[in-house]
C-alpha positions in Angstrom: -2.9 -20.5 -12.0 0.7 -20.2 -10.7 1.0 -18.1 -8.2 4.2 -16.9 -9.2 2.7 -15.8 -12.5 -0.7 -14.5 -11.3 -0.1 -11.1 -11.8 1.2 -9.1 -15.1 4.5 -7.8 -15.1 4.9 -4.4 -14.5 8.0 -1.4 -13.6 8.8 -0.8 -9.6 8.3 2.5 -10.7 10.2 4.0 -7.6 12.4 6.4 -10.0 15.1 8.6 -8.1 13.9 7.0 -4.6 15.3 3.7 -5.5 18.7 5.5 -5.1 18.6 7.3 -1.4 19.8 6.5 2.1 16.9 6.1 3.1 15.7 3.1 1.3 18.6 1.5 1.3 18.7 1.6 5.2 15.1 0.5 5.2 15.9 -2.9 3.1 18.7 -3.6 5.4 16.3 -2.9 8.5 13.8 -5.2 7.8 14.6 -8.3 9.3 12.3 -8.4 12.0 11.1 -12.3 12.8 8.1 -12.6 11.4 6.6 -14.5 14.0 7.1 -11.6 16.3 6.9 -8.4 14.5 4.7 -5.5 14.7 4.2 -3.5 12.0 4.8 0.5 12.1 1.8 2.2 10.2 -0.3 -0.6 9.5 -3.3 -1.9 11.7 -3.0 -5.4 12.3 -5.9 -6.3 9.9 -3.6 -4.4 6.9 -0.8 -6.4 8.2 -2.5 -9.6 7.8 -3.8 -8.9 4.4 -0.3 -7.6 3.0 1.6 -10.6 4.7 -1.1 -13.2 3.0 -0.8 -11.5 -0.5 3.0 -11.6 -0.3 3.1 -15.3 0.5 0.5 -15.5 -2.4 2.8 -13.1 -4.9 6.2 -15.1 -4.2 5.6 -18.7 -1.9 8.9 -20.6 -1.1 9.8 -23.1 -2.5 13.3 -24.6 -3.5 13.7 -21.0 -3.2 13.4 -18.5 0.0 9.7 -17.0 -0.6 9.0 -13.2 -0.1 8.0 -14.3 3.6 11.5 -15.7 4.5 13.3 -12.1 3.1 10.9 -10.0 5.3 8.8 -8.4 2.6 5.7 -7.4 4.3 7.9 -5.4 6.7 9.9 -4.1 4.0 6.4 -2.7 2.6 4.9 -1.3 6.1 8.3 0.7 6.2 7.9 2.3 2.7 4.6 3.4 3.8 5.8 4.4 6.8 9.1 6.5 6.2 8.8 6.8 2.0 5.6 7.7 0.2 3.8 10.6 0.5 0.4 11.0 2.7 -1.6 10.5 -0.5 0.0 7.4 -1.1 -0.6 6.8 2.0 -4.3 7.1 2.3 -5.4 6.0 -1.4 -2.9 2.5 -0.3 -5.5 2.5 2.6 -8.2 2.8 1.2 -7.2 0.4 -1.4 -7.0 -2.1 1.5 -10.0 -1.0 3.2 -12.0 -1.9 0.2 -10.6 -5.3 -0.4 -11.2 -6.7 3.3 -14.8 -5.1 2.5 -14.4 -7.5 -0.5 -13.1 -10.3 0.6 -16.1 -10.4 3.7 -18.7 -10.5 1.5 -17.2 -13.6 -1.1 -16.2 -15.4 2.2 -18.2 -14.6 5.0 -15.4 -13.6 7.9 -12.9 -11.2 8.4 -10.0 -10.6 5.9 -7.9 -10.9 9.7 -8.6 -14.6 9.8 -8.4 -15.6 6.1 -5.5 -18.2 5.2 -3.7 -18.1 2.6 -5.8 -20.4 -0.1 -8.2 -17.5 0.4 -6.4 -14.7 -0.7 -4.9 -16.9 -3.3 -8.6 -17.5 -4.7 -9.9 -13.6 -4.8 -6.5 -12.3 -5.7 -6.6 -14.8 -9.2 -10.4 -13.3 -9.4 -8.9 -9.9 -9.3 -6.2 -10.7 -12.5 -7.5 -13.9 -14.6 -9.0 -11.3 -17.1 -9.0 -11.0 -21.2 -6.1 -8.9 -22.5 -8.5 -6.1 -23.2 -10.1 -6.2 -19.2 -6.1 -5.5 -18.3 -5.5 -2.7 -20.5 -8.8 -1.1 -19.3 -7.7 -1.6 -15.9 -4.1 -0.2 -16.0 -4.9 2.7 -18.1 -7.0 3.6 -15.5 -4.3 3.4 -12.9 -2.6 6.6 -14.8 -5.4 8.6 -13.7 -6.2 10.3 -10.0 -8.7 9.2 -7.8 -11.0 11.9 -8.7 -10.9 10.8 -12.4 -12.5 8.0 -11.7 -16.5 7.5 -12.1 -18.0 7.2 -9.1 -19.1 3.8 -9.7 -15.7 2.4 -10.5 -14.1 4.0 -7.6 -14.0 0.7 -5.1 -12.3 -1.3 -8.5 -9.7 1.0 -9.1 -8.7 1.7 -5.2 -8.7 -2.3 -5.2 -6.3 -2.1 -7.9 -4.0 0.8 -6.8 -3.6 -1.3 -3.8 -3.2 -4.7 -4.8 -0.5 -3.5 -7.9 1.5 -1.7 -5.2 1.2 -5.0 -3.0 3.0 -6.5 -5.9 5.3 -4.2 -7.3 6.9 -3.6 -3.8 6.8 -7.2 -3.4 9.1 -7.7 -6.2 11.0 -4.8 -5.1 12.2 -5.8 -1.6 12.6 -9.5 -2.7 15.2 -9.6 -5.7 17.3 -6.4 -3.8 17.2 -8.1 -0.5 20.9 -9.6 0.3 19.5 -13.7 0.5 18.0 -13.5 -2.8 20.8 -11.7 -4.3 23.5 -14.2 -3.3 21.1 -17.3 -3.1 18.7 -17.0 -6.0 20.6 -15.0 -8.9 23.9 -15.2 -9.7 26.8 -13.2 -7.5 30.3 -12.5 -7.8 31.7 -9.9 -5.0 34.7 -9.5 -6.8 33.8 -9.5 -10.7 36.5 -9.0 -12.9 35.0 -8.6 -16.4 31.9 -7.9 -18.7 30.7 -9.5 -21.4 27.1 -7.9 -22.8 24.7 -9.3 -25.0 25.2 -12.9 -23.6 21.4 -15.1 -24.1 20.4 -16.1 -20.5 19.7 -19.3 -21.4 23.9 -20.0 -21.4 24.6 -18.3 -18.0 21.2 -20.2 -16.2 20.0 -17.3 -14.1 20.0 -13.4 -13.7 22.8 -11.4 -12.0 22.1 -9.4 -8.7 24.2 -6.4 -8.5 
């Protein structure tokens, strides 16, 4: 499965937030070196998990991965400074189920799996029939308490893994080296023309 691919597409889903000061200043403060950085709210062991499923959700290549644009920090600081306590706690717990998970299909620590790991339970997670997805997302519309007991851990795995991704996306194509090194960017445009296939401009344009 490519690992680009892996996971079906879905909305950020931030709504008005997308548009304060606040975020904005948070995507132009995470630039910490990621050999050195420390997250904010997360324990190390969350850190490590949300680092490896980033480099899992977008790995460089020809391209500057999620890793080289500083998403995992982006991430700790959304949780940190943007969603609420609930958020907070059910991403968490979401987290806290997985590591659970991913001890008992590999035998160690979430902390000291590599990337090929979380690769391998993450394609366990999506590589489902059209109808498993829609089960699975419609669920993800509904609280916690909602939720059978029984199929709590699955949908806490979920809440926390599609957040993973969608806030992966997120801080990778509105970072600044994406926009002017993946799509395509003009600082000084000086018309529009709508409706044009993409197919005859070769990429997307960053704003």
């Amino acid at each position: 499965m490519d690992r680009r691919t892996a996971l079906r597409t879905i909305s950020v889903g931030l709504g008005g937030v997308a548009s304060t000061p606040v975020l904005f200043s948070l995507l132009a403060s995470s630039t910490a070196n990621a050999a050195t950085w420390k997250a904010e709210s997360f324990s190390p062991e969350l850190q490590h998990i949300v680092t490896r499923l980033v480099d899992v959700i977008l790995p460089g290549s020809s391209t500057p991965g999620a890793l080289d644009v500083n998403v995992p920090q982006f991430i700790d600081k959304l949780y940190t400074h943007i969603f609420s306590s609930t958020d907070q706690q059910t991403f968490s717990r979401g987290a806290t189920v997985f590591a659970k998970k991913f001890e008992q299909v590999f035998r160690r620590q979430a902390i000291d799996g590599g990337v090929d790991e979380f690769q391998q339970l993450l394609e366990g997670y999506f590589d489902l029939s059209e109808q498993e997805q829609n089960k699975i997302f419609a669920e993800q519309d509904r609280s916690l308490g909602d939720i059978d007991p029984a199929n709590r851990d699955t949908y806490l795995i979920y809440k926390f893994l599609l957040s993973v991704r969608q806030n992966t996306l997120f801080g990778y194509f509105t970072s600044e080296k994406v926009g002017r090194e993946v799509l395509n960017y003009d600082p000084i445009p000086d018309r529009y023309d709508g409706c044009i296939p993409l197919a005859d401009i070769g990429n997307a344009w960053t704003a």
